[in-house]
DOPA-485920 format. One line per field, with one value per residue (C-alpha): residue in three letters; x, y, z. Coordinates in steps of 0.5 Angstrom, whole numbers, padded with zeros to 4 digits. Layout:
<rs>
tido	c(ALA|...)
east	c(X|...)
north	c(Y|...)
up	c(Z|...)
</rs>
This chain:
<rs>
tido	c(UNK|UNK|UNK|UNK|UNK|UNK|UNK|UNK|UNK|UNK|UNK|UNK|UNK|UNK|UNK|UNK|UNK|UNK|UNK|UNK|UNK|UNK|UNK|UNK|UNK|UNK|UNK|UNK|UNK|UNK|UNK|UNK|UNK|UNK|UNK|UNK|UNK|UNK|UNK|UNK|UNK|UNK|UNK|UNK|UNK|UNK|UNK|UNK|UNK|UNK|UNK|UNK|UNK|UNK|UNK|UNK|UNK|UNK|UNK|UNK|UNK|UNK|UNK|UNK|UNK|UNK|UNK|UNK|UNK|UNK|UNK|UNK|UNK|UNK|UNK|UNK|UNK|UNK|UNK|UNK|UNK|UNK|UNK|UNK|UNK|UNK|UNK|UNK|UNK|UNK|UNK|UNK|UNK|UNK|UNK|UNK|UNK|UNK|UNK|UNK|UNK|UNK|UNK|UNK|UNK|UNK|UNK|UNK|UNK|UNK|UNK|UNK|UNK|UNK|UNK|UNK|UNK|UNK|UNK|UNK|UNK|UNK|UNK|UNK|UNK|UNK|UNK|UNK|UNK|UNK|UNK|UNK|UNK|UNK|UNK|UNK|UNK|UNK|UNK|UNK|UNK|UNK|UNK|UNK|UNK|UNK|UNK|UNK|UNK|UNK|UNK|UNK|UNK|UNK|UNK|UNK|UNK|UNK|UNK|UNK|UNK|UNK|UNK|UNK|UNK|UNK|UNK|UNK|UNK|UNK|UNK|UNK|UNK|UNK|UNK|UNK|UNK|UNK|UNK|UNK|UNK|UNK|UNK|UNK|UNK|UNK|UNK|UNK|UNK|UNK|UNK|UNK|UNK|UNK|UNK|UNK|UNK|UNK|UNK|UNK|UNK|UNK|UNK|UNK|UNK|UNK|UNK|UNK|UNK|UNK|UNK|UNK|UNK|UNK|UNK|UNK|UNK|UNK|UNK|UNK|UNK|UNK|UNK|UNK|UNK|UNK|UNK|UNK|UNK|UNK|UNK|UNK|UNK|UNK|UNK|UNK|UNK|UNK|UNK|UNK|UNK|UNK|UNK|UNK|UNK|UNK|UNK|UNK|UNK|UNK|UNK|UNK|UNK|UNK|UNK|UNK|UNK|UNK|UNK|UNK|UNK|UNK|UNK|UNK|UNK|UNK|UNK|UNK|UNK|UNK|UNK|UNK|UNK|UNK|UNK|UNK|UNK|UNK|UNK|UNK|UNK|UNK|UNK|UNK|UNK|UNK|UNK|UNK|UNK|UNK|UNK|UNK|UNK|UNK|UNK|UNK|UNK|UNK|UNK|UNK|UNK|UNK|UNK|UNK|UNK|UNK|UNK|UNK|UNK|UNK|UNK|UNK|UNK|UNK|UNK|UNK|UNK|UNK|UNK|UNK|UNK|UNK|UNK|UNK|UNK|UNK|UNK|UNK|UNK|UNK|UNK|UNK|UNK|UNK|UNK|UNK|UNK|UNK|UNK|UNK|UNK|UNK|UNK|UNK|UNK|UNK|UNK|UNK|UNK|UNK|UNK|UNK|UNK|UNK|UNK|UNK|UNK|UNK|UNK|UNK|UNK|UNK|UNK|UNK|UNK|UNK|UNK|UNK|UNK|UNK|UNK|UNK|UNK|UNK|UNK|UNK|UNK|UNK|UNK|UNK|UNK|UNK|UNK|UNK|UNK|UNK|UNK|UNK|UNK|UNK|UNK|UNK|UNK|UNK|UNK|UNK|UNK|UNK|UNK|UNK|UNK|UNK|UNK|UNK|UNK|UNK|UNK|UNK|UNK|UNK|UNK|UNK|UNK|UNK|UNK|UNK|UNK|UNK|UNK|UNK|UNK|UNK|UNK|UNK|UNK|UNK|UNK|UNK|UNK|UNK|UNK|UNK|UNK|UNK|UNK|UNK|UNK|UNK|UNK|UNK|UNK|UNK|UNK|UNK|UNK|UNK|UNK|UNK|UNK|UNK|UNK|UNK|UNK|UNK|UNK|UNK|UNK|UNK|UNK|UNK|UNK|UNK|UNK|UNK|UNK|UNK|UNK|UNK|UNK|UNK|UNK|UNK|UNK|UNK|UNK|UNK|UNK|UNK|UNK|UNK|UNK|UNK|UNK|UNK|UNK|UNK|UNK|UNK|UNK|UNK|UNK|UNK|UNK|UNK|UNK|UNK|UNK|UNK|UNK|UNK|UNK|UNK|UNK|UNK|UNK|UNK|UNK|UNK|UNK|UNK|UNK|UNK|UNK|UNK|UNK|UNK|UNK|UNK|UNK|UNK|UNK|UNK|UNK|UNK|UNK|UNK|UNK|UNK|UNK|UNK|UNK|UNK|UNK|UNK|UNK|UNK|UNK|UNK|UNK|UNK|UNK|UNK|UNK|UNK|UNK|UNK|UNK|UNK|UNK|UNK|UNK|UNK|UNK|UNK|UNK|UNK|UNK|UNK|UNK|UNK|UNK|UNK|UNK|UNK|UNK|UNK|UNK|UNK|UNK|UNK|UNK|UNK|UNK|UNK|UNK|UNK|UNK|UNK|UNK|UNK|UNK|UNK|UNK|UNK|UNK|UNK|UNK|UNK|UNK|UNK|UNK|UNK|UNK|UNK|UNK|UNK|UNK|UNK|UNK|UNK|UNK|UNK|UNK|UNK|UNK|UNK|UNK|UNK|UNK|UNK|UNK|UNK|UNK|UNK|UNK|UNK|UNK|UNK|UNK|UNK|UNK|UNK|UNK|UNK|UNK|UNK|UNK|UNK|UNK|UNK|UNK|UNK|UNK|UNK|UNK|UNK|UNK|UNK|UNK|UNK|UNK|UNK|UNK|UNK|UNK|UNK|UNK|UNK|UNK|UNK|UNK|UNK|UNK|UNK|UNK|UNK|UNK|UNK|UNK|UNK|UNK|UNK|UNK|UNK|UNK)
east	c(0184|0177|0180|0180|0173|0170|0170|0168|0163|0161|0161|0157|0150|0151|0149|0144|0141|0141|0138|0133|0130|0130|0127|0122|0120|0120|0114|0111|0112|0108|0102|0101|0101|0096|0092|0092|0089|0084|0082|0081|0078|0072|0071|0071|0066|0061|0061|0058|0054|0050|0051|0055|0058|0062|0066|0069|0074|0076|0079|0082|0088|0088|0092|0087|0081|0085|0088|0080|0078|0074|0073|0072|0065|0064|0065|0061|0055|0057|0056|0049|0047|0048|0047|0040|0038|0037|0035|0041|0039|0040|0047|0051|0059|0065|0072|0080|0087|0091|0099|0101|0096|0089|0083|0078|0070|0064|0057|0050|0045|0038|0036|0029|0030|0032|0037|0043|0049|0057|0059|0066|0071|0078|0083|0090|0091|0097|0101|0101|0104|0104|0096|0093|0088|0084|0087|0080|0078|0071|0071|0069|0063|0061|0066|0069|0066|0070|0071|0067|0062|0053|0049|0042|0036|0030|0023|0020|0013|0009|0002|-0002|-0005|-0012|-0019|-0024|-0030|-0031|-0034|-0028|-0031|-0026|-0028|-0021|-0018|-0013|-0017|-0015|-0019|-0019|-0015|-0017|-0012|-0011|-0006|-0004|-0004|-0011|-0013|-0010|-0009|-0011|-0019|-0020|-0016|-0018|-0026|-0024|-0020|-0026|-0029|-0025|-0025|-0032|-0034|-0028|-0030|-0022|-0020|-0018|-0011|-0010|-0010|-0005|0000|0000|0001|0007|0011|0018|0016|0011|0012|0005|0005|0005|-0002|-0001|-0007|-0010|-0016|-0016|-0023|-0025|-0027|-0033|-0034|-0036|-0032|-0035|-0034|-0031|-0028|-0021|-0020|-0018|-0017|-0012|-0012|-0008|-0008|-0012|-0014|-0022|-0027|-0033|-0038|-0036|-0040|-0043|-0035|-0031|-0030|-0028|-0024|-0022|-0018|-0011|-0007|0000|0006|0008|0015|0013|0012|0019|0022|0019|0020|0026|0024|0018|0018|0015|0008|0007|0001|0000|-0006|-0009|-0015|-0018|-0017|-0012|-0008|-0008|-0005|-0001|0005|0002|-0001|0004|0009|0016|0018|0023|0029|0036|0041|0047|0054|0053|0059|0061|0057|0052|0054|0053|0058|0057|0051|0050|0043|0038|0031|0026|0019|0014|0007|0002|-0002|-0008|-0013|-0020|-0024|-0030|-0035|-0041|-0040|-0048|-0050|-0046|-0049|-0057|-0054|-0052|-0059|-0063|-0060|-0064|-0063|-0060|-0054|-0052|-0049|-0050|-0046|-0048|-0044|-0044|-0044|-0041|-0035|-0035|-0033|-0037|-0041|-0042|-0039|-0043|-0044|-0048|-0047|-0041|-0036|-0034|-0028|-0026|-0025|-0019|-0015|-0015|-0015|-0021|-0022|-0022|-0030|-0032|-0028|-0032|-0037|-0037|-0033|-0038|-0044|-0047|-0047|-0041|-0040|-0032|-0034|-0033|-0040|-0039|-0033|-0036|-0039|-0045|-0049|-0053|-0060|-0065|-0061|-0056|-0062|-0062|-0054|-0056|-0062|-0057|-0052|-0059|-0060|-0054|-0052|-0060|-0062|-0067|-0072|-0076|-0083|-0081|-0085|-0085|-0090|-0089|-0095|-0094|-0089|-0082|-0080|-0075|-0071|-0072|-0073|-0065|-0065|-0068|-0071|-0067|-0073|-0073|-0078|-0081|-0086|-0091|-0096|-0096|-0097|-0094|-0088|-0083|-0078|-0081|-0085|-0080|-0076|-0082|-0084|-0077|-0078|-0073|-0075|-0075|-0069|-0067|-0069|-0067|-0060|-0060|-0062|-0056|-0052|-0045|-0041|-0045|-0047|-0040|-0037|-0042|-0041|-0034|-0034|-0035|-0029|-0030|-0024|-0020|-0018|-0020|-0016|-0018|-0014|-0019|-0018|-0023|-0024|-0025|-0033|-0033|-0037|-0037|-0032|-0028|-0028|-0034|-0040|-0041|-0048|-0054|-0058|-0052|-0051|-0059|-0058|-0053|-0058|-0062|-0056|-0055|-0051|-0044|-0043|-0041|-0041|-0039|-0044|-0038|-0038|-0046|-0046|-0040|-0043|-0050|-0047|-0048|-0055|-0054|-0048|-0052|-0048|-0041|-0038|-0035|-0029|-0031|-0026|-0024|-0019|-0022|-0019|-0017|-0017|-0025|-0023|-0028|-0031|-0036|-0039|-0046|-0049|-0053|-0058|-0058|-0059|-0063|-0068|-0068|-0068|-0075|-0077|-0072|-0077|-0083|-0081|-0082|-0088|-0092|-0096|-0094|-0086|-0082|-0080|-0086|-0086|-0081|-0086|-0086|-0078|-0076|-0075|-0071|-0070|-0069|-0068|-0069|-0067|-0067|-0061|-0063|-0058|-0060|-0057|-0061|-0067|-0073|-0070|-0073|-0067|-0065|-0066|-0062|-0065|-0062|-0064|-0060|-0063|-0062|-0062|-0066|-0067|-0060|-0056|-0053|-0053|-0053|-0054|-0054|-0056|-0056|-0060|-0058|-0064|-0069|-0074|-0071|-0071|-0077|-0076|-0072|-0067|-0073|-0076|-0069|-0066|-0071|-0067|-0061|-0065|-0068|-0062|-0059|-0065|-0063|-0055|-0056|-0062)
north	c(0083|0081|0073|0074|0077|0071|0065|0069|0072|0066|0063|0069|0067|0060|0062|0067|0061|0056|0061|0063|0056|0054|0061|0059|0052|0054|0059|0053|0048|0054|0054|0047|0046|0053|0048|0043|0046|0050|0043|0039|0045|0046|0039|0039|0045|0042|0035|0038|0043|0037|0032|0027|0025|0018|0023|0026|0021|0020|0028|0028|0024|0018|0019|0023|0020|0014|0018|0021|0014|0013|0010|0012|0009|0011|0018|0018|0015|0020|0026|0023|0022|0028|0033|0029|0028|0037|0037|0041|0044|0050|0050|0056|0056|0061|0059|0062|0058|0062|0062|0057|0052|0053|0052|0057|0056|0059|0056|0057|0053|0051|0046|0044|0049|0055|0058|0057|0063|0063|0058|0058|0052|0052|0045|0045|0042|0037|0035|0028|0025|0031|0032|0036|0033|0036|0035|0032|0033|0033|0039|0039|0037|0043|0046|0044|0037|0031|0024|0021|0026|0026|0032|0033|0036|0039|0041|0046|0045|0052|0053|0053|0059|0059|0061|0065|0069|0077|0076|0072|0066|0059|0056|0052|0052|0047|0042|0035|0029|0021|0016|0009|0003|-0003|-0006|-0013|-0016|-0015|-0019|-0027|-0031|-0036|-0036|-0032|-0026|-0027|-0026|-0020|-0017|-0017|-0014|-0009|-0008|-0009|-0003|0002|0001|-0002|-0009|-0014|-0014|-0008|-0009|-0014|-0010|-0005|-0010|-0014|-0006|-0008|-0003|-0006|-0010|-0013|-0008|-0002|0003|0001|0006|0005|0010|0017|0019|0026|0032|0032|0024|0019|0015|0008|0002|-0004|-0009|-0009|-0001|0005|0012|0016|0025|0027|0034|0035|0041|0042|0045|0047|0048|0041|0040|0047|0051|0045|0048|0055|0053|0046|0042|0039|0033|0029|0031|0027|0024|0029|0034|0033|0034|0040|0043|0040|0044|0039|0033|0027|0027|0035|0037|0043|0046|0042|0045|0052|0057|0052|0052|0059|0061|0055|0060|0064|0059|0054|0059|0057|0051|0053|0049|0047|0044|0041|0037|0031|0029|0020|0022|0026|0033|0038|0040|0046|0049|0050|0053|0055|0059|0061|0059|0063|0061|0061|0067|0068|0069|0073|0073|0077|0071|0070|0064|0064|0066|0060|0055|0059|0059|0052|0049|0053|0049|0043|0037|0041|0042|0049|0055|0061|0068|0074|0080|0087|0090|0097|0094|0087|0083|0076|0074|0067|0062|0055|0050|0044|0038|0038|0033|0033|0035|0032|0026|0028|0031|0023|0020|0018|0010|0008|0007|0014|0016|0012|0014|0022|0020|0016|0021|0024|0030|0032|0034|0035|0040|0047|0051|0057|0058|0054|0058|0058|0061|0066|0066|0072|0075|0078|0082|0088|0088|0088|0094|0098|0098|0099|0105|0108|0107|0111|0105|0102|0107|0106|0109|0104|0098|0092|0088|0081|0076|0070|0065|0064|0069|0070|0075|0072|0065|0066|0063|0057|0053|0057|0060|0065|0063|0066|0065|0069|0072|0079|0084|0090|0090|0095|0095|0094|0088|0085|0085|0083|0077|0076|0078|0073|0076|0083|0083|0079|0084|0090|0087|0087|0093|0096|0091|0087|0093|0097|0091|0089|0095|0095|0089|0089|0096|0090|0085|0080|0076|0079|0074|0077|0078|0072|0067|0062|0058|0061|0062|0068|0071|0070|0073|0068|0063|0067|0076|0076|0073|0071|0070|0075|0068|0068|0076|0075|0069|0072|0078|0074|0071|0065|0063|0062|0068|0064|0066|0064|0065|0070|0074|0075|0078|0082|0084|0085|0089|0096|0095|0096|0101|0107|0103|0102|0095|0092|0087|0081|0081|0075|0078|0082|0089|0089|0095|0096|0096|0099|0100|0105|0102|0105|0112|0113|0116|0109|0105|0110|0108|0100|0100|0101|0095|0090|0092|0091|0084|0083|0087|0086|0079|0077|0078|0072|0074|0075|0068|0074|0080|0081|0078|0085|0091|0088|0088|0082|0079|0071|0066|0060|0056|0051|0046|0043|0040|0042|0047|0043|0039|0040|0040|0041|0047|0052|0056|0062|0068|0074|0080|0086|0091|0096|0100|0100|0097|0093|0086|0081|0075|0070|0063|0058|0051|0045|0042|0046|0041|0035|0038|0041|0048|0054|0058|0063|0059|0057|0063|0065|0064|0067|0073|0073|0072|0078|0082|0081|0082|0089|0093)
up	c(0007|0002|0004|0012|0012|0008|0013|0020|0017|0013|0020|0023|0018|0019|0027|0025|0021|0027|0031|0026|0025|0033|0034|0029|0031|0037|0035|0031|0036|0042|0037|0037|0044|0045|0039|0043|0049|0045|0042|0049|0052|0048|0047|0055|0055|0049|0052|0059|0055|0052|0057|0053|0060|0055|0052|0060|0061|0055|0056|0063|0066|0068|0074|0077|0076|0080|0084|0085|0086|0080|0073|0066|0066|0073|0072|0067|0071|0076|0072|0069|0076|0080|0073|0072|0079|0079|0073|0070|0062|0059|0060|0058|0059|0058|0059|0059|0058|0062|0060|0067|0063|0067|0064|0068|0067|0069|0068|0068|0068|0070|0075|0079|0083|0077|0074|0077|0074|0074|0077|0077|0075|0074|0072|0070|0063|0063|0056|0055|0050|0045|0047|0053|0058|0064|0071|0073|0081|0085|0085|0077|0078|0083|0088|0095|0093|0094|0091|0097|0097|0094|0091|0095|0094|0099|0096|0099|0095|0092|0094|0087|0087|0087|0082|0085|0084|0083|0090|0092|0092|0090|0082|0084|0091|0095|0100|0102|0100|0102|0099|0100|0101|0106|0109|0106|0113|0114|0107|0109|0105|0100|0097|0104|0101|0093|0095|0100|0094|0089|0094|0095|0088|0086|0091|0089|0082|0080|0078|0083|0078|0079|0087|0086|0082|0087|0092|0088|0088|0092|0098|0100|0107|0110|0116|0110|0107|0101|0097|0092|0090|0091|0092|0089|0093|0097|0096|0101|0105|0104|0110|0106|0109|0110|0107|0111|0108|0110|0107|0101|0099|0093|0088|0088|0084|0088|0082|0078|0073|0072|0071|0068|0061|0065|0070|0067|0071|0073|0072|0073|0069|0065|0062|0056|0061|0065|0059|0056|0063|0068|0073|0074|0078|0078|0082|0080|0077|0072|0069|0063|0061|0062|0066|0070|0063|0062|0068|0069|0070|0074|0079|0080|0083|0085|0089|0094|0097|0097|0093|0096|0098|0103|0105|0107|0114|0112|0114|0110|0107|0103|0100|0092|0091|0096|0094|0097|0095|0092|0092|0086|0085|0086|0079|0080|0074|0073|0074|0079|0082|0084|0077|0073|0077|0077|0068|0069|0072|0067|0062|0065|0060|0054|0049|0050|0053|0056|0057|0061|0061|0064|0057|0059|0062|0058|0064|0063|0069|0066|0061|0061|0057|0058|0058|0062|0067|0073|0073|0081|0077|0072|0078|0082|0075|0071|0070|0064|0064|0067|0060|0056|0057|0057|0050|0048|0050|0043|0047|0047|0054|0053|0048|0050|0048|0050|0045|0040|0034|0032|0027|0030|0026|0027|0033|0028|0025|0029|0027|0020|0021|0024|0018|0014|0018|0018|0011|0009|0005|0012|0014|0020|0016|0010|0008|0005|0001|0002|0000|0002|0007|0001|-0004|-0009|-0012|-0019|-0023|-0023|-0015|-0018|-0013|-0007|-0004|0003|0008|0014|0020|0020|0014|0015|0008|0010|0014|0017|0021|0028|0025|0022|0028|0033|0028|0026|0019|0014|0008|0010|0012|0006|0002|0006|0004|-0003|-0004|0001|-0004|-0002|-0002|0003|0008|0008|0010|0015|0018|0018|0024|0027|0031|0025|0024|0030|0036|0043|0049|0053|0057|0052|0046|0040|0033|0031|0028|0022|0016|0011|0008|0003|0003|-0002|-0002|-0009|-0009|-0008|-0004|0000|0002|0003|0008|0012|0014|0018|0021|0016|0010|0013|0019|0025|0032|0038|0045|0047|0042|0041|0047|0045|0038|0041|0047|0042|0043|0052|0051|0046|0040|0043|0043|0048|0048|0053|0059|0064|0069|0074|0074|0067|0063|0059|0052|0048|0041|0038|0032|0031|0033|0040|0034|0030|0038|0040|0034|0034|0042|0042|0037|0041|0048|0043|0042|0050|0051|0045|0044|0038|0039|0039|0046|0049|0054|0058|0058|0066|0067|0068|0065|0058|0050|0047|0040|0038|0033|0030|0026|0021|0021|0014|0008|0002|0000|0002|0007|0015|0019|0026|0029|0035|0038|0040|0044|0046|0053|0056|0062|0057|0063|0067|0061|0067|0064|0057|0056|0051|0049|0045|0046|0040|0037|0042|0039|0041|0049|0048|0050|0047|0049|0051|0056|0058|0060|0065|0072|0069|0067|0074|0078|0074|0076|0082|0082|0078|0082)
</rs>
């Protein structure tokens, strides 16, 4: 009986091993084929993200790119065309096999209209030869699209949002200009057309070459304007002959020269531009400087428009994107556009910059610096000689002043007596012995020496400040000692960046947090040694003196929150206040040229800007005033080499104290 079971059961683990092993390779043979789709369809998906349309062909069929009528190389072009053409970047896709083998994917994507979501795709992977490719139709490129159908675009332009004044005057607005160009019909020909030429260039101030390249572009036809200068706002139309003008829209900056560093200007993108941003296009323009750059964002807005599908007759066949545009903000400062340009006259031929500020709200009512430039100019494109010579000009007017530190001089001085005050180590009552014009601390200064103004024996407080005492206040540091002066010193916003769409250094102290030398902690009492500020942040720092010992933090946007700080008591002002009007009032205060101005306080100084001890430097004259009835305004300024000009920043500043007399009361 054993024996007859043998062979049937024998037979039976033969077929179960048969079964088993098909069973198996079945399973190994479904998880290469899913490998296979994984692979195609990743490779498909990457190759779209980054844009390596080469590779595209090379994963579909064959047949269904000849039966879609194209070929490797030209829908490849296709893909490089339409997706370059729109801008598309920042591609994102998710994708599924399904099991009947279709791949379905979304993709998001930016284009020169925005950002473009869940676009969805699907496709069949077909098996070929033990691999699988994508079934590839138009309709991969966008959906509904066939193979004889075009990708368009329309541009509804954004209006860029304009910079005005508190008073809702335009620092930067939209307007429109004249562009110079001919007709090439008009010039003749042979010697005929060569003279008019160089006339024309003469008199636009460009190069008969450049009228040439213009006139050699392919478009041109001899019936057609071809242009060839934009003029800058508010320019003159010159009669030259065989020159006509057409309008062109155009960014202007009423105030030119007087708000170029504020305001700054806008110019051409740039290939550069183009592909930071892809939805920049050619022939925009962007914010370059200033304020223009600051609120670059906000002010260019969103263009609107309309991508779509056009078919072989030029019907619309589906729309893919469509927005809406929205224009550009408009941006309002705190700025007084009638202040800036009395600021700016009152500067007259000097290197320099003024601010005034509202000290109790920190709004800035000017911010000049001078010399400046044009900034019409750079919004047409500046020629090369117009460049080279504000480039080339001593004076530096592409520098921005206003945030350019300087060291303050004798207008820190009444920060160093405040410290002074509070710490008990200055007095009102006490006085100093001084004799003579240098002093020393000790034969341990060596050849170092402190020198003053004025010889007066005994000095306090109120002389030293009328008189702008060096060597008072030098010694009032010593004796407060590092330790103490620093932490004075540092109540104050020193290191810290301001919250302003401007670029600037921060007030600075000294170049390392330890003076290391008793000559430097003296030099930086009457605001030398290595203490830096800007214009700005004087009139920030020196805002205590108009606000009862509260600081507030300049603010450039209208409407803006007040930020404030209170560094020194209202009993410690309240002490100095006085002595900062007798710098006006009394005849021999520094600041006496503006007894009668107004009701004011003020504090001068001067920066010596030298080498070694001895040595005569160029100085920077400084000064620094205030409503010290009202506390409605302040004002700083700096004017460089004040000796070469003729003039100090005492002299200079008159108007602007005139105009804010006026504007407060």
């Amino acid at each position: 009986m054993k024996k007859k079971w043998i062979l049937p059961v024998g037979i039976i683990l033969v077929i179960l091993l048969a079964a088993g092993a098909g069973f198996g390779y079945q399973q190994y043979h479904a998880a290469k084929m899913q490998d296979r789709k994984e692979t195609v369809a990743a490779e498909w998906v990457k190759a779209l993200k980054e844009q390596k349309f080469d590779q595209l062909p090379k994963l579909a069929t064959t047949d269904s790119l000849e039966e879609a009528g194209y070929t490797e190389d030209s829908l490849a072009e296709k893909y490089k065309v339409v997706y370059g053409g729109i801008g598309v970047s920042n591609m994102e896709v998710e994708y599924e096999i399904t099991e009947e083998n279709i791949l379905e994917y979304t993709a998001t994507f930016d284009t020169v209209l925005g950002t473009l979501s869940d676009i969805p795709y699907q496709t069949e992977l077909i098996e070929s030869e033990e691999e699988f490719k994508v079934n590839w139709t138009p309709e991969l490129i966008f959906p509904e699209m066939l193979p004889d159908d075009k990708i368009r675009y329309t541009i509804d332009e954004a209006n860029r949002g304009e910079i005005i004044d508190r008073h809702g005057s335009e620092l930067a607005f939209n307007t429109t200009t004249y562009q110079a160009g001919v007709v090439p019909k008009d010039l003749g020909q042979g010697e005929a057309r060569a003279a008019k030429i160089a006339h024309i260039a003469k008199q636009l101030g460009i190069t008969a070459e450049f009228i040439e390249s213009q006139l050699s572009q392919s478009w041109v036809q001899d019936e057609y304007f071809v242009p060839l200068k934009t003029l800058p706002y508010g320019s003159e139309t010159p009669r030259i002959y065989a020159v006509q003008y057409q309008q062109v829209a155009i960014r202007a900056y009423p105030l030119r020269e007087a708000a170029a560093h504020l305001t700054g200007y806008v110019g051409e993108v740039t290939a550069e531009d183009i592909e930071k941003d892809p939805t920049l296009q050619v022939g925009d323009v962007i914010g370059r400087s200033g304020l223009e750059m600051a609120f670059e964002k906000e002010l260019r807005g969103q263009n609107g428009g309309e991508i779509y599908i056009e078919t072989a007759n030029g019907d619309k066949r589906a729309t893919i994107q469509k927005v809406e545009k929205q224009d550009g903000q408009t941006i309002k400062v705190t700025i007084d556009a009638n202040l800036q340009q009395t600021a700016f006259d009152a500067l007259e031929n000097a290197a320099g910059a003024t601010v005034a500020v509202e000290p109790k709200t920190g709004n800035l009512l000017a911010l000049v610096s001078k010399p400046s430039y044009n900034p019409n100019q750079f919004v047409v494109g500046i020629s090369q000689s117009q460049y080279d010579e504000y480039n080339n000009n001593e004076d530096k007017p592409f520098m921005n002043r206003f945030t350019n530190r300087y060291a303050p001089g004798s207008t820190f001085k009444p920060i160093t007596a405040a410290i002074g005050l509070e710490s008990g180590a200055t007095t009102v009552e006490e006085t100093h012995k001084i004799s003579g014009l240098q002093w020393q601390k000790d034969q341990s200064w060596g050849n170092y020496k402190i020198s003053r103004v004025t010889d007066t024996a005994n000095v306090d407080l109120r002389k030293a400040l009328i008189t702008s005492d060096n060597i008072y206040f030098a010694q009032e540091a010593l004796e407060m000692g590092e330790e103490t002066f620093r932490a004075g010193l540092n109540k104050l916003p020193f290191g810290e960046s301001f919250d302003l769409p401007l670029s600037m250094k921060p007030a600075q102290i000294s170049n390392e947090d330890q003076f290391g030398s008793e000559i430097l902690l003296a030099d930086t009492a009457y605001g030398q040694g290595q203490l830096l500020l800007s214009p700005i942040q004087m009139v920030s720092f020196y805002s205590i003196f108009a606000n009862e010992g509260v600081l507030a933090y300049p603010n450039l946007v209208a409407d803006k929150a007040v930020k404030v700080k209170e560094i020194f008591s209202k009993e410690t002002i309240d002490a100095i206040k006085p002595m900062l009007v007798d710098v006006v009032t009394a005849n021999e205060g520094t600041a006496h040229v503006l007894n009668g101005v107004g009701d004011i306080g003020a504090k001068t100084g001067t920066a010596e800007l030298k080498q070694s001890q001895g040595e005569r430097g160029a100085e920077n004259s400084l000064t620094f005033v205030f409503d010290a009835k009202d506390s409605g305004y302040l004002a700083a300024s700096v004017v460089e080499d004040h000796q070469k000009v003729g003039k100090n920043a005492n002299q200079l500043i008159e108007p602007v104290i005139q105009y804010l007399e006026l504007l407060t009361k």
